[in-house]
PDB file as gemmi writes it, atoms N, CA and C in Angstrom:
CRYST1    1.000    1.000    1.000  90.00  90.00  90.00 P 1                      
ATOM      1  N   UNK A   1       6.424   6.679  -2.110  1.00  0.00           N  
ATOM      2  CA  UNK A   1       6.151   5.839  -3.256  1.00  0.00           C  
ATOM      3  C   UNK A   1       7.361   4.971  -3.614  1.00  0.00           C  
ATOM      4  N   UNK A   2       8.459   5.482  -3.404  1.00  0.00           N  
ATOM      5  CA  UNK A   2       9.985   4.942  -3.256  1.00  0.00           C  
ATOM      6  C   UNK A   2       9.759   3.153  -2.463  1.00  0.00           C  
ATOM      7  N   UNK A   3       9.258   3.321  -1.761  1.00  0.00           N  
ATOM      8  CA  UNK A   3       9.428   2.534  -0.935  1.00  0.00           C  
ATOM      9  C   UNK A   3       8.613   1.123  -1.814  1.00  0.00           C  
ATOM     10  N   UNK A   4       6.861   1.864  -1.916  1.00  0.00           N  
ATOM     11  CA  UNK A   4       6.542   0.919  -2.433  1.00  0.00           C  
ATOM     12  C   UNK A   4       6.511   0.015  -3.773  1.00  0.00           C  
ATOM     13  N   UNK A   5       7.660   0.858  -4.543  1.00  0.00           N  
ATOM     14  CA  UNK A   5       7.610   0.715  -5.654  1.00  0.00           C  
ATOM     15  C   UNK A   5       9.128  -0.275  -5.496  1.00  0.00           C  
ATOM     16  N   UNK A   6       9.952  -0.541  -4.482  1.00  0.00           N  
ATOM     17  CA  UNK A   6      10.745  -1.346  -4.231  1.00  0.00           C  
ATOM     18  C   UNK A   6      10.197  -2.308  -3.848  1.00  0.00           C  
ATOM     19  N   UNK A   7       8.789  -2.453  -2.679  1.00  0.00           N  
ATOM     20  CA  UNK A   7       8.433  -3.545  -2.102  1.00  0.00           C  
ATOM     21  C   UNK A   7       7.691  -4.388  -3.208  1.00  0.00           C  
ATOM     22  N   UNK A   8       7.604  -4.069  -4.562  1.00  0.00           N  
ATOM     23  CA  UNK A   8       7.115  -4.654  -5.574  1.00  0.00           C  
ATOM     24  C   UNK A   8       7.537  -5.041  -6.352  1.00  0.00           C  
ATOM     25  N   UNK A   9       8.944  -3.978  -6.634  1.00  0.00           N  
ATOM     26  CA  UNK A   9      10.076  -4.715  -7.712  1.00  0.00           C  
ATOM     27  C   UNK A   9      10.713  -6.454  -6.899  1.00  0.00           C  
ATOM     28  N   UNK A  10      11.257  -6.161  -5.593  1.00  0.00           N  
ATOM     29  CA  UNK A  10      11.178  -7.505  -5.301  1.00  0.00           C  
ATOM     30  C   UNK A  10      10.301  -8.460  -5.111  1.00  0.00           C  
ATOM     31  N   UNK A  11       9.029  -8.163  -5.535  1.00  0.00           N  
ATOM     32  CA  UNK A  11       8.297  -9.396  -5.670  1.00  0.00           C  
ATOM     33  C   UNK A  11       8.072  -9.437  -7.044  1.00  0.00           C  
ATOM     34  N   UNK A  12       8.590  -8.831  -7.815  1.00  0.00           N  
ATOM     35  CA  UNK A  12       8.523  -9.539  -9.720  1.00  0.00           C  
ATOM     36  C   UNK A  12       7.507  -8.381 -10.095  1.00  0.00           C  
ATOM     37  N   UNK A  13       7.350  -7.239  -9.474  1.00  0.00           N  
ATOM     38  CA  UNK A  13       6.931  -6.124 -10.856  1.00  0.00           C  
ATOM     39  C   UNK A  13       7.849  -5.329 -11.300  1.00  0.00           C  
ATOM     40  N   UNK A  14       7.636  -4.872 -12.328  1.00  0.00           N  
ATOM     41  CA  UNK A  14       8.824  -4.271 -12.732  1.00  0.00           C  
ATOM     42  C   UNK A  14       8.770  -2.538 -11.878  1.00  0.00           C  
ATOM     43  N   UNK A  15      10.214  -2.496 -12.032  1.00  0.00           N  
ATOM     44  CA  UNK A  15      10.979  -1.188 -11.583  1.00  0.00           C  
ATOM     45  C   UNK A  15      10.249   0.249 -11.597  1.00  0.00           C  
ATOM     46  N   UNK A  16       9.959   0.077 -12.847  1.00  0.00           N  
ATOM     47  CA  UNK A  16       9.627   1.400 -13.189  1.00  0.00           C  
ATOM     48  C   UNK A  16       8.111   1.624 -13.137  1.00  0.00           C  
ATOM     49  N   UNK A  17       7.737   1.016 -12.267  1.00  0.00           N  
ATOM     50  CA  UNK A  17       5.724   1.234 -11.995  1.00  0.00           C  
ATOM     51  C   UNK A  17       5.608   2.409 -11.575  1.00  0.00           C  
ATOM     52  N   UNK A  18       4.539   3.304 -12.010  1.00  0.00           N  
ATOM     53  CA  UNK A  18       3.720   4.217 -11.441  1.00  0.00           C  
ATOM     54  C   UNK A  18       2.429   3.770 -10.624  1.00  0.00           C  
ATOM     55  N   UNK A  19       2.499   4.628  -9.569  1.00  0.00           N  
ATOM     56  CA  UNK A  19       1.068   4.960  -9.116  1.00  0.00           C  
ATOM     57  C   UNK A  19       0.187   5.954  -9.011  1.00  0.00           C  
ATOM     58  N   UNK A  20      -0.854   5.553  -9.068  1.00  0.00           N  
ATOM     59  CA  UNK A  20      -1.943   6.556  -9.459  1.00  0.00           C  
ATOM     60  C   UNK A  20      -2.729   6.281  -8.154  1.00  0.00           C  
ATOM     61  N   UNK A  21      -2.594   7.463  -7.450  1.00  0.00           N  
ATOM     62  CA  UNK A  21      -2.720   7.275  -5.530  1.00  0.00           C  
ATOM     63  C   UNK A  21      -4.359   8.136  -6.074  1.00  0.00           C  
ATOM     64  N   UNK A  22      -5.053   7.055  -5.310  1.00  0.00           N  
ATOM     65  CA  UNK A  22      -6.368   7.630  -4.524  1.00  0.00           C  
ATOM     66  C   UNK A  22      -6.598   7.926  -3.413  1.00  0.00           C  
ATOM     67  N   UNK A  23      -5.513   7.610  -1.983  1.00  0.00           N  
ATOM     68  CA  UNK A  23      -5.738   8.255  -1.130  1.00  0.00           C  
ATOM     69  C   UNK A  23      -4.078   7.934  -0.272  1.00  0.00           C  
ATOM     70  N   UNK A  24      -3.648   8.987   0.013  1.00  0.00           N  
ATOM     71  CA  UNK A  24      -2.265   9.021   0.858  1.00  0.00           C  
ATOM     72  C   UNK A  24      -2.298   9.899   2.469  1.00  0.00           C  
ATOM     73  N   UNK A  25      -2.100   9.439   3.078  1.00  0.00           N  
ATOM     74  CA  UNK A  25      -2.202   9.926   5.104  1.00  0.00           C  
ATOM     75  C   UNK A  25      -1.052   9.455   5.494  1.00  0.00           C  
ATOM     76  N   UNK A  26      -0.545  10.802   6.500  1.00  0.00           N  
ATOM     77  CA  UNK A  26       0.930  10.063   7.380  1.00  0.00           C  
ATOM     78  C   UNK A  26       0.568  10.797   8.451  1.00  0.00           C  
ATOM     79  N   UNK A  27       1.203   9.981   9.689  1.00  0.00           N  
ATOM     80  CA  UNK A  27       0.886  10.752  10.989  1.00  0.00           C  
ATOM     81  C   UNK A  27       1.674  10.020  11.648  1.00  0.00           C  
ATOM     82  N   UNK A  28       2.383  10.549  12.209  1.00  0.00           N  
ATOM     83  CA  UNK A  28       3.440   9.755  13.810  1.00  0.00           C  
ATOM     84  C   UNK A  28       4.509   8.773  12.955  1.00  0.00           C  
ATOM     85  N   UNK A  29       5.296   9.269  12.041  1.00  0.00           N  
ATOM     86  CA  UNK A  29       5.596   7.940  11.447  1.00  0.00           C  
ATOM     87  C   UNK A  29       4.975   6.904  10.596  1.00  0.00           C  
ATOM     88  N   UNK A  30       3.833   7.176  10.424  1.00  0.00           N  
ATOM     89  CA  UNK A  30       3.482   5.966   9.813  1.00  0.00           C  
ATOM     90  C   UNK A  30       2.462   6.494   8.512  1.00  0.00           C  
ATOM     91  N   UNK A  31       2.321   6.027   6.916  1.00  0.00           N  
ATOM     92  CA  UNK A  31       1.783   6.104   5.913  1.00  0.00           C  
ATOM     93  C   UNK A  31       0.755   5.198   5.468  1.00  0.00           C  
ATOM     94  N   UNK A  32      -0.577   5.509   5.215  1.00  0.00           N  
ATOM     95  CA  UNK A  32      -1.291   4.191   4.272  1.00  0.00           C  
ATOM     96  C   UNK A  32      -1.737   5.029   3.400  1.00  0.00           C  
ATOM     97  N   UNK A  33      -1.775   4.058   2.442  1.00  0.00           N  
ATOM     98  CA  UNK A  33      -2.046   4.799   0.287  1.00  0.00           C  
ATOM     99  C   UNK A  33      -2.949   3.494   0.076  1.00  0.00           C  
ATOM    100  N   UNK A  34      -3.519   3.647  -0.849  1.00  0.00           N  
ATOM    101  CA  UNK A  34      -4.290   2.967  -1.766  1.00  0.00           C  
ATOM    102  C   UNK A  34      -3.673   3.354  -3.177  1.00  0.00           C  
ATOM    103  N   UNK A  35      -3.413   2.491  -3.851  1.00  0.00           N  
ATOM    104  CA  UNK A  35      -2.929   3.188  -5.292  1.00  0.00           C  
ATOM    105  C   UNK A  35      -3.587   2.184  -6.461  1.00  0.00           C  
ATOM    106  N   UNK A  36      -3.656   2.258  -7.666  1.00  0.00           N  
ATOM    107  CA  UNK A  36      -3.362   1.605  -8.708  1.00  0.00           C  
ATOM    108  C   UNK A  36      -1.795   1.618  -9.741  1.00  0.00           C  
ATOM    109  N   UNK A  37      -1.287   0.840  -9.602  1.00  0.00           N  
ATOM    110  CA  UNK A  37      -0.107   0.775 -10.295  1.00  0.00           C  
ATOM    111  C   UNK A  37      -0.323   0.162 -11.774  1.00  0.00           C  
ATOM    112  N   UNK A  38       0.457   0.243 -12.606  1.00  0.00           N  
ATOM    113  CA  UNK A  38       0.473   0.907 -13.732  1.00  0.00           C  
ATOM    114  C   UNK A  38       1.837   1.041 -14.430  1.00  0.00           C  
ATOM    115  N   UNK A  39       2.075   0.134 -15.346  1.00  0.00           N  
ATOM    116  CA  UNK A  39       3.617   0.554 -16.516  1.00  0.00           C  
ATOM    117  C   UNK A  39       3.539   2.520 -16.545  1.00  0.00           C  
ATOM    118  N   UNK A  40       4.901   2.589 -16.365  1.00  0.00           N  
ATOM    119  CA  UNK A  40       4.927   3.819 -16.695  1.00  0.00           C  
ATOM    120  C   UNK A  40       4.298   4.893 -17.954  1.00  0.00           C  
ATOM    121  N   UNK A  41       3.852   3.955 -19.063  1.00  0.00           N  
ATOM    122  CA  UNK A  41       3.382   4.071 -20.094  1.00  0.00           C  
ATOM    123  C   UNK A  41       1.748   4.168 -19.963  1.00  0.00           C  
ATOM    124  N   UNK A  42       1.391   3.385 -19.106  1.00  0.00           N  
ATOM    125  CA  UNK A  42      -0.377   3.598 -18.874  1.00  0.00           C  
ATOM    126  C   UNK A  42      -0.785   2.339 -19.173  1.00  0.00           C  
ATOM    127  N   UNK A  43       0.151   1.405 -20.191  1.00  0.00           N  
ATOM    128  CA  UNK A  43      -0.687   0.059 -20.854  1.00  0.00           C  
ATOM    129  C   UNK A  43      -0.966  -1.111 -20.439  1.00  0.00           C  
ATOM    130  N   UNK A  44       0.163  -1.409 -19.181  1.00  0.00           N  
ATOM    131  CA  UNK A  44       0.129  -1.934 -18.341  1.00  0.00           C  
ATOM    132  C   UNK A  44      -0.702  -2.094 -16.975  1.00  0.00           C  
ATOM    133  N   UNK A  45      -1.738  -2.511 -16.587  1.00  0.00           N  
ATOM    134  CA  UNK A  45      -2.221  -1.934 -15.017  1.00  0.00           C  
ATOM    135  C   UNK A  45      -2.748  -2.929 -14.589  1.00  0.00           C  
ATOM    136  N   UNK A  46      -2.259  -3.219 -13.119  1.00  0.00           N  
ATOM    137  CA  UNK A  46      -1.946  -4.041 -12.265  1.00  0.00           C  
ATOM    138  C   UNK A  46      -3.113  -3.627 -10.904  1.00  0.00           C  
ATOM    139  N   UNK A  47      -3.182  -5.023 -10.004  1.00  0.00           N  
ATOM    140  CA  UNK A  47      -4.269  -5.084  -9.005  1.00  0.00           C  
ATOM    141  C   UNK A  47      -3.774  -3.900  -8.259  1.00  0.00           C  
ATOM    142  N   UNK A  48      -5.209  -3.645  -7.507  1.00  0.00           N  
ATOM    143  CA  UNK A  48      -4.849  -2.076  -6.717  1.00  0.00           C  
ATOM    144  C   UNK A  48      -4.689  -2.847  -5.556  1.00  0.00           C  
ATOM    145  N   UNK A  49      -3.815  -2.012  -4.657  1.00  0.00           N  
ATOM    146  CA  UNK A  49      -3.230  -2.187  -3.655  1.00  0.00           C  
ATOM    147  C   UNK A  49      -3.492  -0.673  -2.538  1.00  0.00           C  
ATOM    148  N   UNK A  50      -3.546  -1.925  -1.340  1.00  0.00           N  
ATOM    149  CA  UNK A  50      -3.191  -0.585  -0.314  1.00  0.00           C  
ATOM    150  C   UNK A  50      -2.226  -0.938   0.235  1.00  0.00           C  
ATOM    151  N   UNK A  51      -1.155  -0.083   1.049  1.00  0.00           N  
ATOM    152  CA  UNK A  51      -0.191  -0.294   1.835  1.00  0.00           C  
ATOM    153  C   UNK A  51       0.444   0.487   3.130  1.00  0.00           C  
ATOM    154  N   UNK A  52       0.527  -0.020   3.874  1.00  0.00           N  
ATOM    155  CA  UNK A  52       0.685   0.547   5.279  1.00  0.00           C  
ATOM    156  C   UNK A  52       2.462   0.645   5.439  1.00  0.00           C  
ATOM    157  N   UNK A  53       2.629   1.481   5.828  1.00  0.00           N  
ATOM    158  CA  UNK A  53       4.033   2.034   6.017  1.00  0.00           C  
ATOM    159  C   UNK A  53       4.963   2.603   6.929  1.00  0.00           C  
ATOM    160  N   UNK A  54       5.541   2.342   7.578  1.00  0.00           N  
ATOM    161  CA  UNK A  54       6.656   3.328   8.627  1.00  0.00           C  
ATOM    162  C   UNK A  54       7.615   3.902   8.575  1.00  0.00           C  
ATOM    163  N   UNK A  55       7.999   4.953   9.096  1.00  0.00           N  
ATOM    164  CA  UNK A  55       9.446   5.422   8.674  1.00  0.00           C  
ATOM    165  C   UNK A  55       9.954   5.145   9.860  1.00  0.00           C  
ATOM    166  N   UNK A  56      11.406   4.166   9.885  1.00  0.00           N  
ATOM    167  CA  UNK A  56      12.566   4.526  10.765  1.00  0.00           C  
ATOM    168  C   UNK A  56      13.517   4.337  10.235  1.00  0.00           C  
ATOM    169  N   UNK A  57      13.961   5.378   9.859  1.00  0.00           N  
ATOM    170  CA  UNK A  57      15.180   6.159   9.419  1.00  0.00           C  
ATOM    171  C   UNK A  57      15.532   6.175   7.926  1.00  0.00           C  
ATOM    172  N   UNK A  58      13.668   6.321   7.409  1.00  0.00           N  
ATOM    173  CA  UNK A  58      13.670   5.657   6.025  1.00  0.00           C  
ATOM    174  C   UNK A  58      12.313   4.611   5.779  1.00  0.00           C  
ATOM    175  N   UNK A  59      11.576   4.881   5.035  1.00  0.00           N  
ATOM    176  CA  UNK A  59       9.997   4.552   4.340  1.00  0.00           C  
ATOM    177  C   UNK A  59      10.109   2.767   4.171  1.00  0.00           C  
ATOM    178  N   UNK A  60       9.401   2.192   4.988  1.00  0.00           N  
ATOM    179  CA  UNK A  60       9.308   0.078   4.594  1.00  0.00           C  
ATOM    180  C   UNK A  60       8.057   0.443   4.776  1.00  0.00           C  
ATOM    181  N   UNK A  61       7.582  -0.788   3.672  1.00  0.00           N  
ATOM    182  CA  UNK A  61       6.232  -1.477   3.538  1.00  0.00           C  
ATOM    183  C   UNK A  61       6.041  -2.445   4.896  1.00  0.00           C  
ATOM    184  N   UNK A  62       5.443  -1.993   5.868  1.00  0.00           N  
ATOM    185  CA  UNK A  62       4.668  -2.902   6.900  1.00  0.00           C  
ATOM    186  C   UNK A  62       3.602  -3.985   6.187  1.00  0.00           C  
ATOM    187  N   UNK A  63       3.117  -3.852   5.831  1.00  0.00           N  
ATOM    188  CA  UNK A  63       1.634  -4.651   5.155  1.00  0.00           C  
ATOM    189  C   UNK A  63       1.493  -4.665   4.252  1.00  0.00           C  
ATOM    190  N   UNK A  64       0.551  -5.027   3.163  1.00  0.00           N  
ATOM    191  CA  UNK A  64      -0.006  -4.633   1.923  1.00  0.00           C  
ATOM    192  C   UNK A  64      -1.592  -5.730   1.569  1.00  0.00           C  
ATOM    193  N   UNK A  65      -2.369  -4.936   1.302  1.00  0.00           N  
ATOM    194  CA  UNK A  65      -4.008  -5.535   1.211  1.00  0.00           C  
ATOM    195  C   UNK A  65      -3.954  -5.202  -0.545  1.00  0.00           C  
ATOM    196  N   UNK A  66      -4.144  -6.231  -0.925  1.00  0.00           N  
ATOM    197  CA  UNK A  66      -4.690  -6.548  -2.558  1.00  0.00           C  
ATOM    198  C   UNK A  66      -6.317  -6.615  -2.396  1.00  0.00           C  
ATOM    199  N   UNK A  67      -6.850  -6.265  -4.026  1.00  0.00           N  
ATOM    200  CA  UNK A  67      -8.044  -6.336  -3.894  1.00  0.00           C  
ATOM    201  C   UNK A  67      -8.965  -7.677  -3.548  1.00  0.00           C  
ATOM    202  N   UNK A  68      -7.869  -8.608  -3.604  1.00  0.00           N  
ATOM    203  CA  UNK A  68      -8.421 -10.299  -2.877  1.00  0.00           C  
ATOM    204  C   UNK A  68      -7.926 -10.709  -1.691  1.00  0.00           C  
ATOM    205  N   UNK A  69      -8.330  -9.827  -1.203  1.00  0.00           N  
ATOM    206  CA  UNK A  69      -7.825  -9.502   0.547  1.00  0.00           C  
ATOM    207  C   UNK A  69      -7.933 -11.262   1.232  1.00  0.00           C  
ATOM    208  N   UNK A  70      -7.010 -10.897   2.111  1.00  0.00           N  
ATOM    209  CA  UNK A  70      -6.954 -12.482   2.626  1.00  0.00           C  
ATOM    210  C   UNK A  70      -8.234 -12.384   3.733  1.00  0.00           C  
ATOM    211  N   UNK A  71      -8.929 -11.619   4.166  1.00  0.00           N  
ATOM    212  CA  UNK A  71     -10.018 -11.286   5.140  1.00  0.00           C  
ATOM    213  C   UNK A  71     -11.303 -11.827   4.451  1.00  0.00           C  
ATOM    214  N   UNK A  72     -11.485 -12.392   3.161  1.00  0.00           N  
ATOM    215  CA  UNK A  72     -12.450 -12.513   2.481  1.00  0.00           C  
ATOM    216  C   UNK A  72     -12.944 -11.684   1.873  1.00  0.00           C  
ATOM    217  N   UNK A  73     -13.898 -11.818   0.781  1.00  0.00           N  
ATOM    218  CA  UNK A  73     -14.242 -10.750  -0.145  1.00  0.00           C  
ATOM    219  C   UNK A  73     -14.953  -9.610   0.507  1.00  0.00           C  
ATOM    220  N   UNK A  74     -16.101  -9.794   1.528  1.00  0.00           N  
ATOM    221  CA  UNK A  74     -16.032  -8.904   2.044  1.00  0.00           C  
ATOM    222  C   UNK A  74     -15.001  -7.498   3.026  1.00  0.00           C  
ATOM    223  N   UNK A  75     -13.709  -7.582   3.512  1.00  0.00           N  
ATOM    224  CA  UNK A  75     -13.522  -6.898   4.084  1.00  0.00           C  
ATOM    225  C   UNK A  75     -12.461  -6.055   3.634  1.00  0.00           C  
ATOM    226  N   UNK A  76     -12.420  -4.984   3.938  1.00  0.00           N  
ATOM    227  CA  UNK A  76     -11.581  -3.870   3.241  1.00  0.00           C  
ATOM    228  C   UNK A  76     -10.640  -3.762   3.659  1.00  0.00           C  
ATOM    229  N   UNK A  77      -9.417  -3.056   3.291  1.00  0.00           N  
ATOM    230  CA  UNK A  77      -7.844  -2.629   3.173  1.00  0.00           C  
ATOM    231  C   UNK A  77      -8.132  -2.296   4.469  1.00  0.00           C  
ATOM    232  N   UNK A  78      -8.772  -1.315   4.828  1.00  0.00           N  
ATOM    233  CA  UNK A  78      -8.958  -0.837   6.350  1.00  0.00           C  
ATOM    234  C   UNK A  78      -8.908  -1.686   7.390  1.00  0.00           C  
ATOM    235  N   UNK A  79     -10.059  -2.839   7.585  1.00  0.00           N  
ATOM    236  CA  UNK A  79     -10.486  -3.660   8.311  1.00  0.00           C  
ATOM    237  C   UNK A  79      -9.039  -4.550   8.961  1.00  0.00           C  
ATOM    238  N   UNK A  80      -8.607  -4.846   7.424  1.00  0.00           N  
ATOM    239  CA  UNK A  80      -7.194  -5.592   7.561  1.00  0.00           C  
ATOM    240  C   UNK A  80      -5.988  -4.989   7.803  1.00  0.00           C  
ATOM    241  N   UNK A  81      -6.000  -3.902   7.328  1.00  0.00           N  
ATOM    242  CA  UNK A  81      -4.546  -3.184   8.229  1.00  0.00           C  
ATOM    243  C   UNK A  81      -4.871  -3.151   9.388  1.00  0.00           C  
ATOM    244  N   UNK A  82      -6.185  -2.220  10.353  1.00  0.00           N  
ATOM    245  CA  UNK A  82      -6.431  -2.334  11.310  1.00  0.00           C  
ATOM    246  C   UNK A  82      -6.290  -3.421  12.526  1.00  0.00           C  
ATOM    247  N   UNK A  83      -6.571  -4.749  11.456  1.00  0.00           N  
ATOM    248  CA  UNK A  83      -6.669  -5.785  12.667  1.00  0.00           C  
ATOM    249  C   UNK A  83      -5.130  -6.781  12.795  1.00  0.00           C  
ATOM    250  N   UNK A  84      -4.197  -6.667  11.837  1.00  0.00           N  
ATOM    251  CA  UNK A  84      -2.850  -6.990  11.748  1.00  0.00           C  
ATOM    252  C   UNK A  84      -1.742  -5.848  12.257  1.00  0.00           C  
ATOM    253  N   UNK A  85      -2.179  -4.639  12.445  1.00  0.00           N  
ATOM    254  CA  UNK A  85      -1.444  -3.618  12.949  1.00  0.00           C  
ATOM    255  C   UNK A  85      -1.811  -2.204  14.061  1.00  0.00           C  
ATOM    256  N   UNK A  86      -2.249  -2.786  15.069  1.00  0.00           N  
ATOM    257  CA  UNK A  86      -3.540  -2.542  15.801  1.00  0.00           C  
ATOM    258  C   UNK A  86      -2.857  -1.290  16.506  1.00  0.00           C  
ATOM    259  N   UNK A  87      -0.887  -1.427  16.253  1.00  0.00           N  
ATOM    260  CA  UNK A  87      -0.093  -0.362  16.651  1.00  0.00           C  
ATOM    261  C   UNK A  87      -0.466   1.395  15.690  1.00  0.00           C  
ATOM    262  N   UNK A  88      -1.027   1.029  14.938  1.00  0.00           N  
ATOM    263  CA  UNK A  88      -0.873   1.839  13.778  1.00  0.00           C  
ATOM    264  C   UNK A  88      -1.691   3.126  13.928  1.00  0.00           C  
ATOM    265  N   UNK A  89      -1.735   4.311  14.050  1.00  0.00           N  
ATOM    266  CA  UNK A  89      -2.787   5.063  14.259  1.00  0.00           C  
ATOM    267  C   UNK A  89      -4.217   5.091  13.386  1.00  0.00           C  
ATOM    268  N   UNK A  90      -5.379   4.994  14.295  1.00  0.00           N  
ATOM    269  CA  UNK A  90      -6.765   4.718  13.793  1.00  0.00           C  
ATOM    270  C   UNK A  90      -6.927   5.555  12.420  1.00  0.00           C  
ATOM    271  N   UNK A  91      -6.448   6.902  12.567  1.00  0.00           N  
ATOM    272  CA  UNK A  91      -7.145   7.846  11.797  1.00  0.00           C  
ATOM    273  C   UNK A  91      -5.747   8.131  10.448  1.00  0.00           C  
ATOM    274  N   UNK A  92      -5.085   6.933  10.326  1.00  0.00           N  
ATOM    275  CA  UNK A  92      -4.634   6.178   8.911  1.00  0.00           C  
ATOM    276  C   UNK A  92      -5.816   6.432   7.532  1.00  0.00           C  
ATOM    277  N   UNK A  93      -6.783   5.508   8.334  1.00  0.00           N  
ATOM    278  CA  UNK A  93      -7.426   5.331   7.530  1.00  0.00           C  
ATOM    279  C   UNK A  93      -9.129   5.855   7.440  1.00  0.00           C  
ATOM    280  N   UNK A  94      -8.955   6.052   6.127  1.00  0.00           N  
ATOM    281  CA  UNK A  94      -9.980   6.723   5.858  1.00  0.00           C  
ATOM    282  C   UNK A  94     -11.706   5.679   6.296  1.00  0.00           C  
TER     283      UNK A  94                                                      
END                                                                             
């Protein structure tokens, strides 16, 4: 969560976001979450996100699918990690 909660502070959310994970998987190195983020307070809450992840030698954001996915409205976090990171193991995702 470290990770992604950096890959967000540098794009202009603030620091101290929580997430409220609906689904987290790691296998071979590699992480995808779905979360809703959220002011630490609750009052705040921000587009849900999924995000695909690797560790070498330490947790980076590979990807990230918003709920206005660049795939069009139809296609899911899945579809699009899948087809931008084809390295990634299948069974990531749910």
């Amino acid at each position: 969560m470290d990770a992604q909660r950096a890959y967000m502070a540098a794009h202009g959310m603030p620091s101290d976001v929580v997430f409220v994970v609906n689904w987290l998987w790691v296998d071979g190195g590699w992480a995808y979450s779905k979360v809703n983020p959220q002011s630490a307070d609750g009052v705040a809450q921000y587009e849900s996100l999924a995000f695909l992840l690797r560790d070498r030698g330490g947790w980076k954001v590979v990807d990230i699918f918003g709920s206005e996915g660049d795939m069009g409205e139809d296609a899911t976090a899945e579809d699009y990690m899948m087809s931008r990171n084809p390295e990634a193991p299948a069974d990531l995702f749910p």
